[in-house]
GUDOSE-847043 format. One record per atom (N, C-alpha, C): z negated, x negated, y negated; residue number from 1; residue in one letter; atom name. Coordinates in pm, 1 decimal. Atoms other than C-alpha are relative to their C-alpha. Example, Ala and Ser with C-alpha at 12.3 -4.5 7.8 and 13.67 -1.06 7.14 Angstrom:
2
0.0,-89.0,119.0,1,A,N
-780.0,-1230.0,450.0,1,A,CA
0.0,-90.0,-120.0,1,A,C
6.0,82.0,119.0,2,S,N
-714.0,-1367.0,106.0,2,S,CA
-73.0,77.0,-109.0,2,S,C
END
This chain:
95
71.7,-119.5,-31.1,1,X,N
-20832.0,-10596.7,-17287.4,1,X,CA
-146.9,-25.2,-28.7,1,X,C
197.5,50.3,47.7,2,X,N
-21229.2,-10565.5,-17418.5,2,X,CA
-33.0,116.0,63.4,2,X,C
81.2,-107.8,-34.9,3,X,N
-21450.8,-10311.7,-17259.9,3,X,CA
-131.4,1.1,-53.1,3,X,C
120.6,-22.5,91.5,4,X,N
-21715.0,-10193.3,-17480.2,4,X,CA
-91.3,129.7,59.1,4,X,C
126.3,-161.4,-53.6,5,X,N
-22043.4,-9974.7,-17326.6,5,X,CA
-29.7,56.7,-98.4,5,X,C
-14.5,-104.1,98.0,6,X,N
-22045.4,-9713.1,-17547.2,6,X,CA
-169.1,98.7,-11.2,6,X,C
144.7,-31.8,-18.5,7,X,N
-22388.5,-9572.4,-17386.5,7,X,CA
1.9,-0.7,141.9,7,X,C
-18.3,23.6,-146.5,8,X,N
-22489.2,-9496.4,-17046.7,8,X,CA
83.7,88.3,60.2,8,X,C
-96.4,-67.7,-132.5,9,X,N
-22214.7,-9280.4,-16906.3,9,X,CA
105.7,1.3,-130.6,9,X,C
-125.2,24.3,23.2,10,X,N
-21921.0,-9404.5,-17137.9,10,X,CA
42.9,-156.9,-48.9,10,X,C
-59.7,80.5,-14.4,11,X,N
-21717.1,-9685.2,-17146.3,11,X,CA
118.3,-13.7,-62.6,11,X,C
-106.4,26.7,11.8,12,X,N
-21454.8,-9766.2,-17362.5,12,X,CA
52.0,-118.7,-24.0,12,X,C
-85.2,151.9,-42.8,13,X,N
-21149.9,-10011.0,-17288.3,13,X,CA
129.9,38.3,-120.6,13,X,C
-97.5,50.7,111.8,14,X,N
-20966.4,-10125.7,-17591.7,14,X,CA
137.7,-86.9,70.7,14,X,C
-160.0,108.1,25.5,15,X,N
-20567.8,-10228.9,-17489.3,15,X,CA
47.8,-97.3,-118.6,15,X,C
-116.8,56.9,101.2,16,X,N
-20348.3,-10455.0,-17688.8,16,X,CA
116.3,50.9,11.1,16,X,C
-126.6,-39.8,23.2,17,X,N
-20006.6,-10355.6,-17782.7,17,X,CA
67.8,-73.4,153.5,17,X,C
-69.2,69.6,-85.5,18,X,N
-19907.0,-10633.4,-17544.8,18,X,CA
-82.6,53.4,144.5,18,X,C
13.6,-36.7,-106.1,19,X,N
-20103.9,-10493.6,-17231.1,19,X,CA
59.8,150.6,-4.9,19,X,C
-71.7,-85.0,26.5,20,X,N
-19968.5,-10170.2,-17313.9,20,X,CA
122.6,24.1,65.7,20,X,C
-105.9,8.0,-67.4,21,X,N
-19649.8,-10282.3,-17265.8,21,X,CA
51.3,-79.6,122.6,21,X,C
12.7,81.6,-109.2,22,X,N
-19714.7,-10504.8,-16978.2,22,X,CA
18.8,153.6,99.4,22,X,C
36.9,-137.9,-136.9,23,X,N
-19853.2,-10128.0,-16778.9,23,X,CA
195.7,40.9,-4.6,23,X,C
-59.9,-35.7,24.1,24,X,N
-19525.7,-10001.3,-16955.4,24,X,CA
146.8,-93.0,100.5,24,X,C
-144.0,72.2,-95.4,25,X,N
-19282.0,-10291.9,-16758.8,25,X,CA
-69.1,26.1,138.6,25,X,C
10.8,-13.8,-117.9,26,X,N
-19459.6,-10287.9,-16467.2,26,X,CA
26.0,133.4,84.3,26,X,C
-40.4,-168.3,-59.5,27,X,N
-19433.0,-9876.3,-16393.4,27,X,CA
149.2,3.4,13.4,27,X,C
-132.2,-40.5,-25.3,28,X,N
-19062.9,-9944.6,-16455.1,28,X,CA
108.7,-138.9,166.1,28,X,C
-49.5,153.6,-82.2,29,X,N
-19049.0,-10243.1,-16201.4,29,X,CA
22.6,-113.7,-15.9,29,X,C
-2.0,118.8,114.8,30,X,N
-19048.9,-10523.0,-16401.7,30,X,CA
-107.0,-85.1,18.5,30,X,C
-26.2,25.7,-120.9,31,X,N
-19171.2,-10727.0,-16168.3,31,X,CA
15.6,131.3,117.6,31,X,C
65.6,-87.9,-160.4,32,X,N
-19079.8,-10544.7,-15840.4,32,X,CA
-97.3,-1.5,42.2,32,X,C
61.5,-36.5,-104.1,33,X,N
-19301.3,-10630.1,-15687.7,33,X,CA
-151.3,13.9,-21.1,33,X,C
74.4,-16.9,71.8,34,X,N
-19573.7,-10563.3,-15914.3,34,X,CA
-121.6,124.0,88.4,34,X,C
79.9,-82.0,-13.6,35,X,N
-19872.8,-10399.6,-15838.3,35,X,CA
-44.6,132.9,-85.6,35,X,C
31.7,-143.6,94.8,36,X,N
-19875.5,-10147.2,-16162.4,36,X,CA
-105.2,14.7,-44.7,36,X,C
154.3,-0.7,38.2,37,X,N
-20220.0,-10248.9,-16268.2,37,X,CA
-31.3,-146.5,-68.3,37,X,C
90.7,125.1,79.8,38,X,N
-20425.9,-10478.1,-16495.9,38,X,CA
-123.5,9.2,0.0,38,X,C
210.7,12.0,-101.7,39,X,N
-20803.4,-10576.1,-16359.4,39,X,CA
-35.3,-81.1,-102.8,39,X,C
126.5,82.3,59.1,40,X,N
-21061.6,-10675.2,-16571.0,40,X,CA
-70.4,-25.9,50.9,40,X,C
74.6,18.0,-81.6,41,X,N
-21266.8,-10854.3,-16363.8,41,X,CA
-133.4,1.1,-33.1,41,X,C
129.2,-37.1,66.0,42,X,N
-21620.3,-10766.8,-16372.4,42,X,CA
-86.0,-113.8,20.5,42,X,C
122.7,111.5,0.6,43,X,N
-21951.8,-10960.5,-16362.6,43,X,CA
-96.3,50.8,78.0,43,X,C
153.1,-56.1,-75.3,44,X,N
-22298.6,-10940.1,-16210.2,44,X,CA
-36.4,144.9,-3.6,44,X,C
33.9,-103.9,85.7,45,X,N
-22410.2,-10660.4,-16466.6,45,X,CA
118.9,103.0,-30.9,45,X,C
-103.1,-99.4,68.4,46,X,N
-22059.1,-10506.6,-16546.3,46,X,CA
99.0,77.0,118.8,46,X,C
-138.0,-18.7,-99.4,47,X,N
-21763.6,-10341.8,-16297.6,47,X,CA
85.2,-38.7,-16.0,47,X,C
-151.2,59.9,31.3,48,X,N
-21433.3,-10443.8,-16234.3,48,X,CA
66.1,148.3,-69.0,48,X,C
-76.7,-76.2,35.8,49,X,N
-21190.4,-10210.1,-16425.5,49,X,CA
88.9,-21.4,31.0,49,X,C
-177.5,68.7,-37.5,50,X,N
-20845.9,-10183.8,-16261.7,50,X,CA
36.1,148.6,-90.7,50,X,C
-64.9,-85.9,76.8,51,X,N
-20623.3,-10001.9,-16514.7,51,X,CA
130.1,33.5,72.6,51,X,C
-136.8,-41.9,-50.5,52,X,N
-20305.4,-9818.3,-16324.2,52,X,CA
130.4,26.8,-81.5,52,X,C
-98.7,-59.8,61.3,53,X,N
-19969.1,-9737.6,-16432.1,53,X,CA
95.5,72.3,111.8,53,X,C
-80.6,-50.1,-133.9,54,X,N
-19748.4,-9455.4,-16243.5,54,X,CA
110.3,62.5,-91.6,54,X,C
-65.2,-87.5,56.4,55,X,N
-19469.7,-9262.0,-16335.7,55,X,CA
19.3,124.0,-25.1,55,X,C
29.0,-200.5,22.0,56,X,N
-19457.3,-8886.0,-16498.4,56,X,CA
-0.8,50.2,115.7,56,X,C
-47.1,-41.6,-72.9,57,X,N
-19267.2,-8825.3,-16235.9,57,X,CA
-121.3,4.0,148.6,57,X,C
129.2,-2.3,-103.9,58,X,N
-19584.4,-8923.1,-15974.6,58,X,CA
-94.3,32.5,-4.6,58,X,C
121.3,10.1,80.6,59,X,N
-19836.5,-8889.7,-16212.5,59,X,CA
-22.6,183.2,-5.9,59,X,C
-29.2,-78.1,46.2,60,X,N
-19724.9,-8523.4,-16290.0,60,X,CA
68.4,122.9,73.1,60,X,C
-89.2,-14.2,-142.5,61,X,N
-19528.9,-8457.5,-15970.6,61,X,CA
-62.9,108.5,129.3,61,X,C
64.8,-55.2,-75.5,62,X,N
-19647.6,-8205.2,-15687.5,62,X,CA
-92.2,123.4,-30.8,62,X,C
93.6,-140.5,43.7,63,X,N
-19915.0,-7912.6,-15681.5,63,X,CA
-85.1,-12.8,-52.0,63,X,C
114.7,46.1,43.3,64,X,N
-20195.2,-8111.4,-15786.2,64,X,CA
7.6,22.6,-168.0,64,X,C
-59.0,-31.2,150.5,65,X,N
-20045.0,-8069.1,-16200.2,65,X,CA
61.7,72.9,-22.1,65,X,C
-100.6,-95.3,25.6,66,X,N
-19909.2,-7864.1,-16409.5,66,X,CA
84.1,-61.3,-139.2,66,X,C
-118.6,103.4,107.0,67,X,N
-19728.3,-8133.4,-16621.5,67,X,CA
-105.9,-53.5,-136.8,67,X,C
62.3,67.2,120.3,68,X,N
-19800.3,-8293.1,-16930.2,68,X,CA
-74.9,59.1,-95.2,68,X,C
61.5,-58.7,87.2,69,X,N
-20063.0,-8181.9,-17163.3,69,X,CA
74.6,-44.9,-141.3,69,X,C
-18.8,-18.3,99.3,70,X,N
-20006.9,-8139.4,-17544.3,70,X,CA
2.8,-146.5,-49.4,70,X,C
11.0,80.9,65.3,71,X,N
-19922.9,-8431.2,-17751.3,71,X,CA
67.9,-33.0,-152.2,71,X,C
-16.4,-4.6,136.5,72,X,N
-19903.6,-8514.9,-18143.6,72,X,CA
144.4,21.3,-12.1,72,X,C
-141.5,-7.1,23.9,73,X,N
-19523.1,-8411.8,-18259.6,73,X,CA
61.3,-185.3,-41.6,73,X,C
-115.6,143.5,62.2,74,X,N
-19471.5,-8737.2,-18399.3,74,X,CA
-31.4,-56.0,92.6,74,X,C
-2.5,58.1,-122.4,75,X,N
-19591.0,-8907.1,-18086.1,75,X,CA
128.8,-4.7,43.3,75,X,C
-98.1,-66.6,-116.4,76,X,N
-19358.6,-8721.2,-17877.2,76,X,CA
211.1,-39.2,-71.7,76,X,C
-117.9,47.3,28.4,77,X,N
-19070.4,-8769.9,-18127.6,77,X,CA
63.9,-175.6,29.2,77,X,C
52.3,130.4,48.7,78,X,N
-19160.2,-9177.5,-18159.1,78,X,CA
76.3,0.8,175.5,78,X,C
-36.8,17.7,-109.4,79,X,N
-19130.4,-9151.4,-17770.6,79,X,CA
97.8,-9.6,54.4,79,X,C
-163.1,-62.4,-32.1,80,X,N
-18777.6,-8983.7,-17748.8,80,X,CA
66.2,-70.9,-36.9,80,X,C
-118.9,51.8,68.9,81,X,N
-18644.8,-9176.3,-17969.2,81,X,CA
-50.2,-177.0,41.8,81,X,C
-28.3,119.4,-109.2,82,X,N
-18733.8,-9534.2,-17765.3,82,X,CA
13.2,37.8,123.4,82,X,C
-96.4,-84.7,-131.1,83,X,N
-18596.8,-9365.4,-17487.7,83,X,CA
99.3,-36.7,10.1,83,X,C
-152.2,-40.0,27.3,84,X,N
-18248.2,-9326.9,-17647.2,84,X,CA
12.1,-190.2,-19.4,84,X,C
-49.0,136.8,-8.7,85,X,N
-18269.8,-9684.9,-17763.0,85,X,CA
-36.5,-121.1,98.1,85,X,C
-37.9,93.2,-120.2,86,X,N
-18339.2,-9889.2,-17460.8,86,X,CA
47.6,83.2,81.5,86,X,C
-142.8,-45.9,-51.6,87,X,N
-18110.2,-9634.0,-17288.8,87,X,CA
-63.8,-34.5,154.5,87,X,C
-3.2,-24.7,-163.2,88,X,N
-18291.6,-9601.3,-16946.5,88,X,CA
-91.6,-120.8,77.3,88,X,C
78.7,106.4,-25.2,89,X,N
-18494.7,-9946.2,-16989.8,89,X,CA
-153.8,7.7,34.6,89,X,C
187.5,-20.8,-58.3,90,X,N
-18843.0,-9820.9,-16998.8,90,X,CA
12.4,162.3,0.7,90,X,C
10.5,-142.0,-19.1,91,X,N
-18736.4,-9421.9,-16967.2,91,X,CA
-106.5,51.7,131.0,91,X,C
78.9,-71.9,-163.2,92,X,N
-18899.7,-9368.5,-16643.8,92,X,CA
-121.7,-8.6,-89.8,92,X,C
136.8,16.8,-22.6,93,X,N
-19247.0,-9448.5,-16767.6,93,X,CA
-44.3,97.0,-113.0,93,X,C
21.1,-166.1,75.5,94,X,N
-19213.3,-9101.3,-17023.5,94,X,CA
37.4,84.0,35.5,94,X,C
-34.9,-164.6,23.5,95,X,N
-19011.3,-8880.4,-16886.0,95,X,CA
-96.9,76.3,114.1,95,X,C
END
């Protein structure tokens, strides 16, 4: 994970494929007993960044949303279709 100051009121945090799919096991339980987050620990000068992972279903869930915003077709296909092939392995953390 890199966090790059962008100016003074933005911040962006570059993932790897592999933390990605770290958020991606942990939302599905992978460890249980996982906390669902990856912390960049900060410094003197910088903040800590804790990055979350929840499920649609929590994330998306209740009165507070009104579900998922818009996303690229081929995304969304790309998505569906590792869905079907781990068959329920990392489903929770799209639908």
């Amino acid at each position: 994970m890199r966090l790059d100051r962008v100016d003074g009121r933005v911040v962006q945090v570059t993932l790897s494929r592999r933390n990605l799919l770290a958020l991606l096991a942990k939302v599905d339980g992978c460890p249980a007993v996982s906390s669902k987050a990856i912390i960049f620990p900060g410094t003197a000068s910088e903040p800590t960044l804790v990055v979350l992972a929840e499920s649609d279903e929590t994330h998306y869930g209740g009165s507070r949303s009104c579900g998922p915003g818009p996303m690229h077709p081929a995304t969304e296909a790309r998505i569906r279709a590792i869905e079907r092939r781990v068959d329920g392995g990392w489903g929770g953390a799209t639908r």
